[in-house]
Backbone as CSV, one residue per row, in Angstrom:
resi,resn,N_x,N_y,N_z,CA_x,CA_y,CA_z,C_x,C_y,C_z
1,UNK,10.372,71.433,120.107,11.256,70.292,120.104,11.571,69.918,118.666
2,UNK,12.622,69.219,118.101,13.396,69.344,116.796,12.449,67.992,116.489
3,UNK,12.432,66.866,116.558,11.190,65.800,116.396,10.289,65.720,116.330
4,UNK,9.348,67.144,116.483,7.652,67.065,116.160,7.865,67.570,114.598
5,UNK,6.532,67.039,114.445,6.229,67.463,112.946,4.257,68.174,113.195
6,UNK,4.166,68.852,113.533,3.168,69.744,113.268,1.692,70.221,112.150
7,UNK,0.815,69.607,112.435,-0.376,69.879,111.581,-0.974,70.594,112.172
8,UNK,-1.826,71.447,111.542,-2.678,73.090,111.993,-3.720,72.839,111.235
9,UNK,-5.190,72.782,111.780,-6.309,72.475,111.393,-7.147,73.550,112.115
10,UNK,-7.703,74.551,111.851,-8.058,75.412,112.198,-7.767,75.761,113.530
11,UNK,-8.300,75.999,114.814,-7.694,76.049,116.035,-7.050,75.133,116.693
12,UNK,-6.637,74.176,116.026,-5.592,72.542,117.078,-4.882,72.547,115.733
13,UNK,-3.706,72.391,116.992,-2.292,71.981,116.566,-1.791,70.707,117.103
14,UNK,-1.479,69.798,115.872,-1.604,68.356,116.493,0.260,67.815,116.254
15,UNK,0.648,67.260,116.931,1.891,66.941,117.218,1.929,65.335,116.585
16,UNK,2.326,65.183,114.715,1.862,63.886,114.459,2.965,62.903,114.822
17,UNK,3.781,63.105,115.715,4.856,62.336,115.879,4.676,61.522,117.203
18,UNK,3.400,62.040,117.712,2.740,61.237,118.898,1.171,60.624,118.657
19,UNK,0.813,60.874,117.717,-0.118,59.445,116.892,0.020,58.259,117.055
20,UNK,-1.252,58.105,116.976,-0.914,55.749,117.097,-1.904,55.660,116.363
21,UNK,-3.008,56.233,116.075,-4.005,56.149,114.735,-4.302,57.660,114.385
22,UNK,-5.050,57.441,113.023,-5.263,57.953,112.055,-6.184,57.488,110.765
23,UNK,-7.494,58.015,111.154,-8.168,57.966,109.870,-9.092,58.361,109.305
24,UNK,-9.606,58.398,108.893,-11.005,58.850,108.087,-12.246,58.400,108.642
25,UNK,-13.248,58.793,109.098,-14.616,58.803,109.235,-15.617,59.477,109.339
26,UNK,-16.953,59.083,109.013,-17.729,60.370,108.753,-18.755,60.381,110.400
27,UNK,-19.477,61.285,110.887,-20.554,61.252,111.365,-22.059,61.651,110.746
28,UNK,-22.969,60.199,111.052,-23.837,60.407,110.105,-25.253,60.443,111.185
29,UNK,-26.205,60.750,110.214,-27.756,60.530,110.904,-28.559,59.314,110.160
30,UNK,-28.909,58.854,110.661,-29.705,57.877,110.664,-30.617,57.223,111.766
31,UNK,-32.122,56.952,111.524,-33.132,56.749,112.013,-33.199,57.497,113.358
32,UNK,-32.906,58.520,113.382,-33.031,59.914,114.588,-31.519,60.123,115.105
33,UNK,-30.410,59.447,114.872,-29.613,59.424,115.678,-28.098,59.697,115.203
34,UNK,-27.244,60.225,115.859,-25.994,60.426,115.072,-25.711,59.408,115.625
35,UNK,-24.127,59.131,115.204,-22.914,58.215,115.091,-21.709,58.495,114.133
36,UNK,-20.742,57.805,115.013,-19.403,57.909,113.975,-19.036,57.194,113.497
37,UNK,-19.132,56.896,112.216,-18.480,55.379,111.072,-17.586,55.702,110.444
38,UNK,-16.939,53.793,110.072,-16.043,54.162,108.864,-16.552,54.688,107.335
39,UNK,-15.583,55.484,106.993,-15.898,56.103,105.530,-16.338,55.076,104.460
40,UNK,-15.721,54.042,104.667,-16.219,52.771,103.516,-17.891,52.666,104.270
41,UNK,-18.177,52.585,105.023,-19.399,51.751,105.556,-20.367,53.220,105.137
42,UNK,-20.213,53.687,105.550,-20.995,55.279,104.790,-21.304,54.967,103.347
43,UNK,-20.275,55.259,102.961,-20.453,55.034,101.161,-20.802,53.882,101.041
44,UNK,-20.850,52.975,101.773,-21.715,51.122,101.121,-23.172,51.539,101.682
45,UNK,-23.552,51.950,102.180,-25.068,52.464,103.091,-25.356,53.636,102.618
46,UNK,-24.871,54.662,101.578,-25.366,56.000,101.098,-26.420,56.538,100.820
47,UNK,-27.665,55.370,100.837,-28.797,55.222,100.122,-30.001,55.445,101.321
48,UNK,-29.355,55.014,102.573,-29.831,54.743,104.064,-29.379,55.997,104.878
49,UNK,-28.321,56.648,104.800,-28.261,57.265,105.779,-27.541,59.032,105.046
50,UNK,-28.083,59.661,106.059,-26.943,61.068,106.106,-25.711,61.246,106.604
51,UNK,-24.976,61.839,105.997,-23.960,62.191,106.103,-23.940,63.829,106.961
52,UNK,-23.174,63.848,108.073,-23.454,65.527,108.724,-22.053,65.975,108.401
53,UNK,-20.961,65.179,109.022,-19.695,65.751,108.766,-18.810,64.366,108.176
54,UNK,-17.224,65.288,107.766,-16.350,64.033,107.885,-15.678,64.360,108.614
55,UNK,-14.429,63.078,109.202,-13.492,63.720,110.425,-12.783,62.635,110.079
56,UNK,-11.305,63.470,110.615,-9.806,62.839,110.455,-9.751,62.642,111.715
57,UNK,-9.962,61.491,112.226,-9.831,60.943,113.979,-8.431,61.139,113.948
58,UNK,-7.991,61.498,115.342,-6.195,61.320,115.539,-6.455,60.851,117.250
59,UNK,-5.966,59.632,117.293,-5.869,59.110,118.694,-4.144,58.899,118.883
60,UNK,-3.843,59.102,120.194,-2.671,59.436,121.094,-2.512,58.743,121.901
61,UNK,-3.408,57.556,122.186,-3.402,56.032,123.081,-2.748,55.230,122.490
62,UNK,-1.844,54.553,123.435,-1.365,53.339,122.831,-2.341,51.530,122.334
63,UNK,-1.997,51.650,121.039,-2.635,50.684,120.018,-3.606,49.923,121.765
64,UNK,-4.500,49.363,121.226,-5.286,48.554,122.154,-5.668,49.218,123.333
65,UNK,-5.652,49.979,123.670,-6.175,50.830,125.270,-6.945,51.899,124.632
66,UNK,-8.117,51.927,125.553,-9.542,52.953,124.618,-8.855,54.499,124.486
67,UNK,-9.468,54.763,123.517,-9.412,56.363,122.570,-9.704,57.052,123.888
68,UNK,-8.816,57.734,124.637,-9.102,58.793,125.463,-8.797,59.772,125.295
69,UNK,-7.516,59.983,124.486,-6.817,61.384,123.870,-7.014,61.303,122.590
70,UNK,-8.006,61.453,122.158,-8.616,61.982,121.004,-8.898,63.433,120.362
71,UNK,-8.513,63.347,119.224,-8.696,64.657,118.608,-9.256,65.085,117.280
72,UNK,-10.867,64.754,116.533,-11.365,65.131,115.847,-11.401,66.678,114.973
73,UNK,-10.927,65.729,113.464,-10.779,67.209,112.719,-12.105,67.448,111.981
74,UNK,-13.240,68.016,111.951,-14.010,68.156,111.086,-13.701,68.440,109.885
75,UNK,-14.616,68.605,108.671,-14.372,68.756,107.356,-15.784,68.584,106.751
76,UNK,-16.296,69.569,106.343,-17.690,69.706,105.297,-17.689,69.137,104.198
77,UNK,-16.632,68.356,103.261,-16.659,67.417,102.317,-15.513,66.274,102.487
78,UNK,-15.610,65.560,101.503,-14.931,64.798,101.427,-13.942,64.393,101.050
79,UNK,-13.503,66.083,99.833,-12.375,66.769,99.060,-11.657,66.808,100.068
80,UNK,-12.419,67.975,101.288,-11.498,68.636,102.139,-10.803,67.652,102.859
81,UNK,-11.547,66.622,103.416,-10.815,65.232,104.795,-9.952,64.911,103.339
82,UNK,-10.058,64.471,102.267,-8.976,63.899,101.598,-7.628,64.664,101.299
83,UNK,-7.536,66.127,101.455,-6.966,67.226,101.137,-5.800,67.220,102.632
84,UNK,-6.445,67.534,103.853,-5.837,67.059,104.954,-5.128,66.148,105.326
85,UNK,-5.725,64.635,104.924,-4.488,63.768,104.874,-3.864,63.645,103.900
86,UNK,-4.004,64.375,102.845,-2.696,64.525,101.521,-1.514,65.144,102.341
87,UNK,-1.763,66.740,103.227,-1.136,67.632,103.698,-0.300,67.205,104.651
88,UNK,-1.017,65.987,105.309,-0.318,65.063,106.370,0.400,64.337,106.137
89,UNK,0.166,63.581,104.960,1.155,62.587,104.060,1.979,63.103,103.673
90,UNK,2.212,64.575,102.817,3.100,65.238,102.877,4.079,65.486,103.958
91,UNK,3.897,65.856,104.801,4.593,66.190,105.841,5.633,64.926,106.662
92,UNK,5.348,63.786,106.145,5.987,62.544,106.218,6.864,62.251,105.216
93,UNK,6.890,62.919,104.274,7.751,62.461,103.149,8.743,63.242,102.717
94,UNK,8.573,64.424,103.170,9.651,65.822,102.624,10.906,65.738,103.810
């Protein structure tokens, strides 16, 4: 279709023209247990907890109705998740 705009993240191909969020967070370990936080709250707690991955959340629900079409991008640093949404930001501006 002439209106998608297309990101390729290793095996998913994400259609960003049907997004409603977008952002950054890491999944971390702490006191036995994973979870998924925001990237600020990670880096204010760095001292407390591990870091396992980062991920570029992309949800496809409309604003206020729970994350059901969700689509997590992993990323082993924090270069790389920042590198991805450069590539994405790009792709909005050209």
């Amino acid at each position: 279709m002439k209106n998608e705009i297309w990101f390729e993240a290793g095996d998913k191909k994400i259609d960003l023209t049907k997004l409603t969020r977008l952002y950054p967070a890491v999944v971390i370990h702490a006191a036995g247990e994973s979870a998924s936080v925001s990237l600020e709250w990670a880096e204010m707690k760095a001292d407390h907890i591990q870091i396992e991955t980062y991920i570029l959340v992309c949800d496809f629900d409309p604003i206020g109705s729970p994350p059901l079409n969700r689509i997590e991008l992993c990323y082993s640093t924090k270069e790389a998740l920042f590198l991805a949404m450069q590539e994405i930001r790009e792709q909005f501006i050209c």
